[in-house]
Every structure is written in C-alpha cells, then in structure tokens.
N, C-alpha and C positions, 0 to 999 in steps of 0.2 A: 504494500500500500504506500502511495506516495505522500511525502509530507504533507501535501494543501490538502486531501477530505479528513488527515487528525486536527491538524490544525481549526477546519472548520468544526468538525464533532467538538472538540476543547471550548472554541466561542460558542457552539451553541447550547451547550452544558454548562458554560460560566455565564450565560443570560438567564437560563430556566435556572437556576438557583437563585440568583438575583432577584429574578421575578420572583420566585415561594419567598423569597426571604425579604422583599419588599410587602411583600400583602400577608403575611403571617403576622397576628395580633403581637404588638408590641406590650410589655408587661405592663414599662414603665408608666405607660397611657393609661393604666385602667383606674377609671374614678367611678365612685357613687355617691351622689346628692338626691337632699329633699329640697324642695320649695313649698311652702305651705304660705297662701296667697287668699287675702280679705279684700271684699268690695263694696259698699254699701252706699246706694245711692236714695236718695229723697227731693221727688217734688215740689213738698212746702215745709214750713218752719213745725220743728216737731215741739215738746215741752215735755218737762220730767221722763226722760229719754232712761230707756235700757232697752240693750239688745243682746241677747246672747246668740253666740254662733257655735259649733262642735269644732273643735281641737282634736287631730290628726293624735289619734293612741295606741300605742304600745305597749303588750304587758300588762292592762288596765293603766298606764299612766299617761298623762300627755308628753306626745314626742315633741314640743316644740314649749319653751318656756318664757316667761312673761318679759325676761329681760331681754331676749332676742325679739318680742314682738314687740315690744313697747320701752324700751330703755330710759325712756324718761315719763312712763307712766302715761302717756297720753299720745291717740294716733288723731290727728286732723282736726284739733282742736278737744275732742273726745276724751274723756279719763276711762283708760284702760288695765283691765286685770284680769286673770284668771282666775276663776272660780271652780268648786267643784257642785255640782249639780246631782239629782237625783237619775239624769244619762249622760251622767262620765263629766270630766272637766270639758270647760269651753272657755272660750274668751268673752268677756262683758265691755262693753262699749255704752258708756255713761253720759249724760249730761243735763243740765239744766235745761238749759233752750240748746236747738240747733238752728239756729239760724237758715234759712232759704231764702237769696235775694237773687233777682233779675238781673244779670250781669252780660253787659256786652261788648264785643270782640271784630277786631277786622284781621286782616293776614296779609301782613308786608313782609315783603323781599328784602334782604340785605346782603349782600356779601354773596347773591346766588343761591340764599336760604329762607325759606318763608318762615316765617315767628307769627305768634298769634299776640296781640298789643291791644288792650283793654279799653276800651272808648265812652265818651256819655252816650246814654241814652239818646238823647238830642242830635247825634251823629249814625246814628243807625239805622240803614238803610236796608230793610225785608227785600226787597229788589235788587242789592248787592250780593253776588254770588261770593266776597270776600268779606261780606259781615257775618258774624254768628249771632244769635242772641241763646243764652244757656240758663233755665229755669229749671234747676235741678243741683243739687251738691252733692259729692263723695266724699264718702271717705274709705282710703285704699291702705293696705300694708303687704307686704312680703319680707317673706324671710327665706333664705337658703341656708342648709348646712349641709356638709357631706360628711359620707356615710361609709363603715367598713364594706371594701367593695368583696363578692357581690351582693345586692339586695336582689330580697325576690318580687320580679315584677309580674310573674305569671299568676300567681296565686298568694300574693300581699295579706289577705286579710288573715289575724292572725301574726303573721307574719313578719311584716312591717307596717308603719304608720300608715292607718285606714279611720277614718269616720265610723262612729259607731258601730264596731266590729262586732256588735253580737245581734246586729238588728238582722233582718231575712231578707236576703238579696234573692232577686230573683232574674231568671237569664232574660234580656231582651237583645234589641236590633241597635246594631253601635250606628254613630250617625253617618259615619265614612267606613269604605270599605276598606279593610285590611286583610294581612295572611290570614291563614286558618287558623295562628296560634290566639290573633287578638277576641275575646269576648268582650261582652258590655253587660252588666245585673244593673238593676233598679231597685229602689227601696225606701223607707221613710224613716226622714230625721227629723227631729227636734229642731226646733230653735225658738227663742223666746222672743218678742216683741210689746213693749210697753212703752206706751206714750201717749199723749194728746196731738190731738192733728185735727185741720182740717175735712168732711169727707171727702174730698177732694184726692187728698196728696195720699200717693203712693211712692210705699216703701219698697225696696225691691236688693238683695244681692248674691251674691256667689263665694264661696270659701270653696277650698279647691286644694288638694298636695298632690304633688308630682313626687314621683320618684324616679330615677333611672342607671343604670349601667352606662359607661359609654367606654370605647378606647377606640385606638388606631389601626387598623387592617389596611393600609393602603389608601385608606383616606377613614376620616371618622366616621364612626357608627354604632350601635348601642338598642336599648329597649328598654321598656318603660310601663309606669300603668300612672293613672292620676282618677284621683275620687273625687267630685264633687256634688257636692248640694247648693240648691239653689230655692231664692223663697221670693214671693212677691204676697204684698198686701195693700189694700184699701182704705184711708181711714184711722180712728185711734183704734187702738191693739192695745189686751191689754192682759196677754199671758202667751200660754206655750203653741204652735203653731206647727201642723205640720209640711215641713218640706222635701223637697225633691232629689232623692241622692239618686247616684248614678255612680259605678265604678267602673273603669274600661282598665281591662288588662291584656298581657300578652302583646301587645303591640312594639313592633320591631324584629330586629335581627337574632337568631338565638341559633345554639345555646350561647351565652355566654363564657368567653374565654375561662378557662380555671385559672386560679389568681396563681 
C-alpha cells in the first residue's frame, strides 16, 4: 500500500475522533438551577391587601427562602414574608393601600434604541401608535439558585421543588408539542386573596419554578420541567381561592449526561 490512502485513512481517523470528541458532553459544562418567579398584576387600587401564593417544596419545606425572595422584606412597594399555612408554606404579599394610577408612556429612539419615557396625561395621544397608556400595576420577583446537578426533571414531584406536591395531578394536553418524553398534569392550588376593591378591578397572577439540566455537546443543550399556577379574580376577595396548577415535565434532551 502506498503512503497517500494511510496517510488519508490517518486524517480521516484524526477528524472522526475530533468530531466524537467535539460533541461528546463536556463534564465541566454541566449545571443545574431553579428559578422560582412571582407576578401579580391589579387593575385598581386594592386596600388592606394580602395575598398568599405557594412556594416551590421540598421535603415538606420551602425550596426557596425569604431572604433570597425578599432581602429587604418588601417586593414592589409590598411587605413580604413567608409564612406557613395550613397547605404548606407560601409567600404573603402585604399592604395597606396598593395604589392603581393611570400612567402614560411614549417610545423614543436614542442611540438606535427605543426606551419607553413617561408623559402627562395632556400629551397622550390614543391615535399615537408610540403612546401607551397603562391602567394596571405589578408586582414581579424572581429568584434563581443552582442546584447539585443532576435534578430530576422527568418526574420532579416529590423529587424536586414542585407546588403542592401532594395535591392530584392529573395527565392533560401540554400547550406545545414536544418528544414523547414531555407530559403536562393539571390540578388545584391554593392561594389566598384578601382585600377591598372596587367591583370592577381585577386581580390576576402566575408563580411558576423552572428547573433544568443543561451542558455542552457541541453546542448547549439540556431538559427541564416548570410548574405553574395561575389565578384570576373579580372584585374584593376575601379568603382562600382556588387556582390553576399545571406541571409540564420531561421536556428536552435526555438522558442526561452522568455527572
């Protein structure tokens, strides 16, 4: 055999190991985090305000603790704590008055970047496709922490950080299609709502944790599950309420590398 087809077989051997050895999961890439993420929006000005929402548990304890949600006690004006409740701990979102005011908006360019920049009333134009006008207020938080990797995202509850983990999940239709590994359950939670209000204004939010795997195989990739509940009301409220959980798991790439 003449030098040039070892020569060739040699490069085409030191490419095909390059290749496995480029898209072979890299260790030092493999991470796992939670995000456990609060939203809660209001149409009008509420009074002697509480809201409890379910905190992400494990173990029967809360995976996520008041000081990472709230470090100085208060989210969006809001005086915030964790509590423990007769299902499980939650977060309490407090206040006096919440305030609901008409506040309105135009969208100027600078620098090649649109900004939103707050306007009187008396300059806002319903006709302007660069005017907003916003009758409504949030209040939002998240928090991220990672996690000894792997977590289990196939089968979380239990497991890892899940919403009322002993309520009864039941299998439904997830809203996007994915592999075969992803399901979606549905089920009811808790959450508390008390306040005066007009009948008018409505209450409305979503709490939510994500969890996932991720690392590097030739480009990044991973899998995941996230639970949410979510609540809407009308009016003053003035106790426990129930809302809409949803858990979607299995979603992504699997198995997951062994650490």
């Amino acid at each position: 055999m003449s030098r040039r087809p070892i020569l060739a077989l040699l490069l085409a051997a030191l490419t095909l190991t390059a290749g496995c050895s480029f898209l072979a999961p890299n260790p030092e890439s493999y991470t796992s985090t939670y995000e456990y993420s609060v939203g809660v929006d209001a149409t009008g000005t509420l009074s002697d305000v509480t809201i409890r929402v379910p905190l992400p548990q494990r173990d029967g304890d809360a995976a996520v603790d008041a000081d990472a949600i709230a470090p100085n006690d208060t989210v969006d004006g809001m005086d915030a704590t964790v509590v423990d409740t007769e299902y499980g701990p939650m977060l309490e979102l407090t206040a006096e008055t919440f305030v609901v005011e008409t506040r309105y908006f135009r969208v100027v360019e600078a620098d090649g970047m649109g900004r939103r920049e707050e306007i009187d009333e008396s300059e806002y134009d319903p006709e302007n496709p660069d005017h907003q006008k916003v009758s409504h207020r949030t209040v939002t938080v998240s928090v991220t922490e990672t996690a000894t990797y792997p977590i289990e995202t196939r089968a979380p509850v239990g497991a890892s950080p899940t919403f009322v983990p002993d309520a009864t999940r039941e299998l439904t239709d997830c809203p996007f299609p994915y592999r075969d590994e992803t399901a979606c359950f549905a089920y009811d939670a808790p959450v508390y709502l008390a306040y005066g209000s007009a009948d008018s204004t409505r209450v409305s939010g979503v709490v939510a944790v994500y969890g996932s795997n991720e690392w590097f195989a030739g480009g990044w990739t991973g899998n995941g599950y996230t639970d949410r509940v979510s609540f809407a009301a009308t009016g003053p409220r003035d106790g426990w309420v129930v809302a809409n959980g949803t858990t979607e798991v299995g979603r992504g790439t699997y198995p997951s590398p062994e650490p």
